[in-house]
Phi, psi and omega in degrees: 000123191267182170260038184251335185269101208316299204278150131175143201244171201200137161298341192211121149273067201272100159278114176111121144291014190266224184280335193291297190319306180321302182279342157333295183305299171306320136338285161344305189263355181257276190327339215210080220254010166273334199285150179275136193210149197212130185219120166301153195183109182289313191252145157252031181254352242333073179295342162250337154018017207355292204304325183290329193240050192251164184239066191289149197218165168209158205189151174252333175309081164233182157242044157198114211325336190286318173308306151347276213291336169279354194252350151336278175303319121357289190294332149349278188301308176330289181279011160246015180326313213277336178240005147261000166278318192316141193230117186046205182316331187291085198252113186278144165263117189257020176052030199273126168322034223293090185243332174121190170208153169212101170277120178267124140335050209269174194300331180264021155251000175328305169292338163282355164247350172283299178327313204290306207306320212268289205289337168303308186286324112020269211288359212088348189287156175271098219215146182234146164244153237195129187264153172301318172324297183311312182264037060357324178267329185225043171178081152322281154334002216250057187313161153226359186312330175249052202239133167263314192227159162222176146236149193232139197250091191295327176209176191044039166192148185159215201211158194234192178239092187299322183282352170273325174283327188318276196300320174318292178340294194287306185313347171272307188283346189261338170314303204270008195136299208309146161263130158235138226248095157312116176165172203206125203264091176263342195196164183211158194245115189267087168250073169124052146086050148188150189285154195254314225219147099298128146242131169287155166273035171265338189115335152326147180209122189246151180249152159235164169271329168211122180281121175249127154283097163224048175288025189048234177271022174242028187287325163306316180273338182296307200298286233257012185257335173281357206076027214239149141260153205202127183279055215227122162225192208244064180272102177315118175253132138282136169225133166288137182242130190219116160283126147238171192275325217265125138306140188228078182289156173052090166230149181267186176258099185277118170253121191287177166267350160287330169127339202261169207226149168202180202198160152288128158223112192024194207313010175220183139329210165154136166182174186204177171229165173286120174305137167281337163231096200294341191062200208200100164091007202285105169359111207280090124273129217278132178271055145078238177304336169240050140332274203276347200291289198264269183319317176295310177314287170328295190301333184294306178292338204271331187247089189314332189274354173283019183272325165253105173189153169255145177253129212265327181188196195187138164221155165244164196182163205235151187259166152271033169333133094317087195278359178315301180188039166030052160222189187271157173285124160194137172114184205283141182305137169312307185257341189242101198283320147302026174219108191270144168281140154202051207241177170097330213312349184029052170117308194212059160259006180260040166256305202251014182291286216272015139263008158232353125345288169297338206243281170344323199253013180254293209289282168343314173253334152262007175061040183200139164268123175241346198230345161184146180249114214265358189321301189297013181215067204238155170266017185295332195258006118003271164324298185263017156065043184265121163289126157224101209290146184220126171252008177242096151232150214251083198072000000 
């Protein structure tokens, strides 16, 4: 849409260009190679970006089976990226690691990772749980001394090339049709219960038949321009990129019982910690100061050879937090009938971007989820202050 074109109307509006939007747009046109789908997109640089500045990873370890069964299907797609992505010649290598998670244990989260352990392995994840003996055998490097349990994830989790997929998206949805719309979403016009308008701040204005909020950590206000309020805020992470001297073979994406999280990421690291006050929208700079403060202390005991390390740089990026009960919004609103959800994800939505991308772009076009059901992360339990709490999040 140029800026000669005031007007223009579309079957599917998606706000937010990121990893949700991209796969939505891409879903759409592969199911369905008639609907017309147009997706806004303020920065196409995404220099603030969740999916761009994400530190992507995937995992079956959660407690709650809906979570489970998206990041299954996801891991599918992840590894089938080079032939459903593919646009001609071009089949993106999404680099994926499959090295695991090993979540640790002290005696009072113990019973909360055996319970987690049982309903995961339930479902299919390949998830093993591991006595300090154990982990001990297969991570020397490892204290454990103040460790009861660990789970280890043997297969279908580990980290990708997140920023390959973001563009791997849009180049498959713009392959297939989708437009995508340089422009910032100011206002919306709500008539007989579903949106009739966008306005741009340029002056532009697009109608849809049906409007997706896949604004990320800006899902409140894209949500409040509809009338929908949305518990969704912009909670700032830092991750640290770190050298060590010592090899830490077969090291996993290790989550401590202190909270903070690391990883390989080729010859170094990656990790972060939970902030203690993360704010809502807080200027993406990088904390610093709570390295040696915070971060460092933990890691030195849980990992010894981290005692000697450099820290090589540092960035930041907002998580999308649902501070309701920290799983996701998704799907069509009860009353603004045209208007679909796909927010919240708080930390891990660009694992679950390409199976609920699809199971979303199923409920638009056919007024049904056929490939994974997506329901229990509906905004009727918003509403009705029904929590469904998912407790393994992450930084």
């Amino acid at each position: 849409m140029s800026t000669q074109d005031v007007r223009q109307t579309v079957d599917v509006a998606v706000v937010g260009g990121g990893v949700m939007g991209a796969a939505l747009a891409t879903w759409l046109r592969t199911l369905d190679p008639s609907v017309s789908v147009a997706v806004v997109e303020r920065d196409p640089t995404w220099s603030r970006a969740s999916s761009a500045l994400s530190a992507a990873s995937i995992r079956q370890q959660y407690t709650q089976p809906v979570n489970i069964e998206i990041s299954r299907q996801s891991l599918a797609l992840l590894r089938g990226a080079a032939d459903w992505l593919a646009v001609g010649d071009d089949r993106p290598d999404l680099g994926f690691q499959e090295d695991g998670y090993l979540y640790l244990a002290g005696v009072e989260g113990a019973q909360a990772r055996r319970e987690a352990h049982r309903l995961q392995c339930a479902l299919g994840a390949d998830v093993a749980l591991l006595t300090p003996d154990a982990l001990t055998e297969r991570f020397p490097w490892l204290n454990v001394a103040d460790v009861e349990l660990g789970t280890l994830g043997l297969s279908g989790e580990g980290w990708f090339d997140g920023y390959r997929l973001l563009t791997a998206l849009h180049a498959k949805a713009k392959a297939l049709g989708a437009s995508f719309v340089r422009g910032d979403v100011v206002a919306m016009t709500v008539e007989d219960a579903r949106v009739r308008t966008l306005a741009l701040s340029d002056g532009r204005q697009l109608s849809a038949g049906s409007v997706v909020n896949a604004a990320g950590p800006w899902a409140r206000s894209v949500g409040a321009m509809a009338g929908i309020p949305l518990p969704v805020t912009a909670s700032r992470r830092t991750v640290f990129v770190l050298e060590c001297p010592t090899p830490l073979p077969r090291c996993p994406l290790l989550i401590d019982t202190s909270g903070f999280w690391l990883r390989p990421e080729g010859a170094y690291f990656i990790g972060g910690i939970v902030p203690v006050d993360a704010g809502d929208g807080r200027p993406l700079e990088p904390e610093l100061d709570t390295f040696e403060e915070d971060f460092w202390p933990l890691l030195a005991h849980r990992i010894p050879a981290f005692e000697a390390l450099r820290v090589v740089r540092a960035w930041a990026g907002y998580y999308e937090m649902n501070t309701f009960d920290h799983n996701a919004i998704v799907g069509a609103h009860p009353t603004v009938r045209n208007f679909y959800c796909m927010n919240g994800f708080s930390g891990h939505g660009m694992q679950q971007a390409p199976a609920v991308g699809r199971a979303l772009a199923e409920q638009i076009l056919f007024g049904e989820y056929r490939s994974l059901d997506l329901a229990p992360l509906a905004f009727e339990r918003i509403a009705a202050g029904r929590p469904l709490p998912e407790s393994a999040i992450i930084g």
